[in-house]
N, C-alpha and C positions, 0 to 999 in steps of 0.2 A: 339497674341500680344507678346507673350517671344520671337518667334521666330524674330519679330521687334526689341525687346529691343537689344536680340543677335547680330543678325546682324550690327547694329548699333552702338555696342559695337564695334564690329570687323572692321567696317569701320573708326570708331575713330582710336581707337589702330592703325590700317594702315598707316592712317595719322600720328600720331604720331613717328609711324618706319620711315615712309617715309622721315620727318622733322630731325630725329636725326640722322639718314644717311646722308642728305643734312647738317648738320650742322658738324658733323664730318668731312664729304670731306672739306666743308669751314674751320676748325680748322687745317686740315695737311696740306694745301695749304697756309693759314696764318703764321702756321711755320715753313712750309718752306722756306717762305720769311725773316721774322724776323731774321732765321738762317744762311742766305745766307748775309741778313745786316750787322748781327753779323760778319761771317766772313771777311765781305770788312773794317770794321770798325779793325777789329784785324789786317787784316795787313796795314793798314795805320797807326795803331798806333806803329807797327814795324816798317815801313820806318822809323817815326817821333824820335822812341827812336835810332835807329843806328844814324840818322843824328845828334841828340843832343851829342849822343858818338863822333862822329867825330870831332863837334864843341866842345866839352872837349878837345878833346887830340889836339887839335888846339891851340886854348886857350891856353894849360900848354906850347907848344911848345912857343909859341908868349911871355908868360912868363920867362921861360928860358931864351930867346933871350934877352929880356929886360934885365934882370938880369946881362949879361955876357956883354949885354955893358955898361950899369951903373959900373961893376967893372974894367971894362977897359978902361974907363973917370976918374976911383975913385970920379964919385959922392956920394956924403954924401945920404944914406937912408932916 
């Protein structure tokens, strides 16, 4: 009957290796994904912030512009 208990034990245990091997391959496959997300998400949020930069220095130039012909009408501020 030990020799049953034994066994039994070790066939558990198996199972158990076998499941947290299977559950490990599922967590690096998982993050790998996640991290690949991450990355697409990082450089879209690059596009987004150069294009906001360009719309600044746009903006200030469109500014300027105003500026120089309001003083060259000499409208009142």
């Amino acid at each position: 009957m030990n020799e049953n208990v034994d066994s039994l034990i070790l066939e558990i245990l198996r199972g158990m290796q076998s499941d947290l091997t299977d559950l490990s391959s599922e967590t690096r496959d998982g993050m790998r994904e996640v991290l690949s997300r991450l990355s697409a998400i990082e450089e879209k949020i690059g596009g987004h912030i150069l294009g906001v930069a360009d719309l600044n220095s746009r903006y200030g130039s469109v500014i300027r512009r105003i500026e120089r012909i309001e003083k060259c009408l000499e409208l009142p501020e």
